[in-house]
C-alpha positions as CSV (number, residue, x, y, z in Angstrom):
1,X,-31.0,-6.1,-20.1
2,X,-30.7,-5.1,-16.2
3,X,-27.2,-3.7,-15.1
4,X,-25.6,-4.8,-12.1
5,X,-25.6,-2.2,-9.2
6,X,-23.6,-4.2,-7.2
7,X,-20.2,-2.4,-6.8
8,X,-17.0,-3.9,-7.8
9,X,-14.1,-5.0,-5.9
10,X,-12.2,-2.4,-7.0
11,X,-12.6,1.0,-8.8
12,X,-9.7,0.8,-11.1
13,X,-10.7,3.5,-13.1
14,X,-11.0,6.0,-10.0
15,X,-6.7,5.9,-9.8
16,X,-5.2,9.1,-11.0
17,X,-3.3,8.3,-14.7
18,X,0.0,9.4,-13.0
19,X,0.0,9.6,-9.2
20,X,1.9,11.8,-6.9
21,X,4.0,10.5,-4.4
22,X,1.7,11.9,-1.8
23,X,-0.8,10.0,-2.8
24,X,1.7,6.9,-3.3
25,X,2.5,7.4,0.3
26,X,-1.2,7.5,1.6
27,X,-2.0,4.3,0.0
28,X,1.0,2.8,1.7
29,X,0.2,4.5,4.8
30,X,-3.6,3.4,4.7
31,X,-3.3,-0.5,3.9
32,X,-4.2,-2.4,6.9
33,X,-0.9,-4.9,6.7
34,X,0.5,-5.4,9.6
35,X,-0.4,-8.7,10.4
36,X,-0.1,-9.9,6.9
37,X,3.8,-8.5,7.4
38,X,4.3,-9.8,11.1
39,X,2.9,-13.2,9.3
40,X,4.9,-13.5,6.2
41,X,8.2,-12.0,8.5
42,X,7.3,-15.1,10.6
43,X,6.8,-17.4,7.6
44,X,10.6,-16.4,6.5
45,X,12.0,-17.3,9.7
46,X,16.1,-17.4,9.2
47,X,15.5,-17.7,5.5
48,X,16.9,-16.0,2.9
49,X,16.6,-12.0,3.8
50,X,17.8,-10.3,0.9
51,X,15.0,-7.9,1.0
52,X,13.2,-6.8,4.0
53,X,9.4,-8.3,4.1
54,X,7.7,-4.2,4.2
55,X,9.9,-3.4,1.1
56,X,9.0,-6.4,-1.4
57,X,5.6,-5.9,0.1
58,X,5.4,-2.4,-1.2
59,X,6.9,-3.1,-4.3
60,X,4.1,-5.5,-5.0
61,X,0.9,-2.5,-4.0
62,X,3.6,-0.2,-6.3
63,X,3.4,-3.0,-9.2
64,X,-0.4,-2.6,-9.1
65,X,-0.6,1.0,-7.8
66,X,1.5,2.3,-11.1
67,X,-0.4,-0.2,-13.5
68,X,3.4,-1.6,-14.4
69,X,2.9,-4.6,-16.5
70,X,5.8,-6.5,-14.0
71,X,7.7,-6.4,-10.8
72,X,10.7,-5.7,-12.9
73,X,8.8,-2.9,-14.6
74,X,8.4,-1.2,-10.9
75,X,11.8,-2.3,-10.3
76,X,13.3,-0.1,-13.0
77,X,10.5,2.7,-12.0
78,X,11.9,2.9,-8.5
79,X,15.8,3.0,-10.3
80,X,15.1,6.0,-12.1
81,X,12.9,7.7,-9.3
82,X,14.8,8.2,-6.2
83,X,11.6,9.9,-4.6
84,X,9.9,6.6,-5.3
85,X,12.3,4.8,-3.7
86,X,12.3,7.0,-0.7
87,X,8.7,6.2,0.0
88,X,9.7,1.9,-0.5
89,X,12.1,2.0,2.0
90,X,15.5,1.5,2.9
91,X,18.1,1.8,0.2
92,X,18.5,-1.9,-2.1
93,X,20.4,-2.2,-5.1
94,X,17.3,-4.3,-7.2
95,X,18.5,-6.3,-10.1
96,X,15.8,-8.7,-12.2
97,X,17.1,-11.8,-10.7
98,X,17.7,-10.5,-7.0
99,X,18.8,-7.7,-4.9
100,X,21.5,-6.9,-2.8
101,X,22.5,-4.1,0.0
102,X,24.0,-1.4,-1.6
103,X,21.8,1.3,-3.0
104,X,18.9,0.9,-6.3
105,X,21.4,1.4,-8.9
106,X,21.7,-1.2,-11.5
């Protein structure tokens, strides 16, 4: 039977088992999303800002980036690792159902 040598859409076993936040901070760095965030920002309008669009955005590529199984998964990731949460953005206090200002302690 012939293999395939077309390449796939993405290498997921090329990411490091446990990355460092320099390499966390590339990724973020090197993702061509600015219009995508200028368009869902615009999207929002005056709706509800609870979160700023960059930092739910990052928490989605971190969801993905550190394998977690869910969004709360990163969510409690980013509680326990205030260097993580450095790299997300501005300080949030993230709760499963919601977030609010204040800092990532739950």
């Amino acid at each position: 039977m012939a293999r395939s040598t077309a390449r796939r859409p993405f290498a997921w076993e090329t990411l490091e088992d446990q990355p460092t936040i320099r390499t966390i901070r590339k990724l973020l760095e090197t993702i061509p999303d600015e219009r995508l965030l200028a368009s869902l920002a615009k999207g929002r309008g005056r709706g509800r800002n609870d979160l700023p669009v960059r930092v739910a955005w990052r928490i989605l590529v971190l969801t993905a980036a550190l394998r977690h199984q869910s969004i709360e998964h990163c969510l409690q990731e980013l509680r326990r690792n205030e260097s993580l949460r450095e790299v997300v953005g501005p300080k949030r206090q993230c709760h499963g159902r919601g977030t609010r200002r204040g800092n990532w302690s739950g």
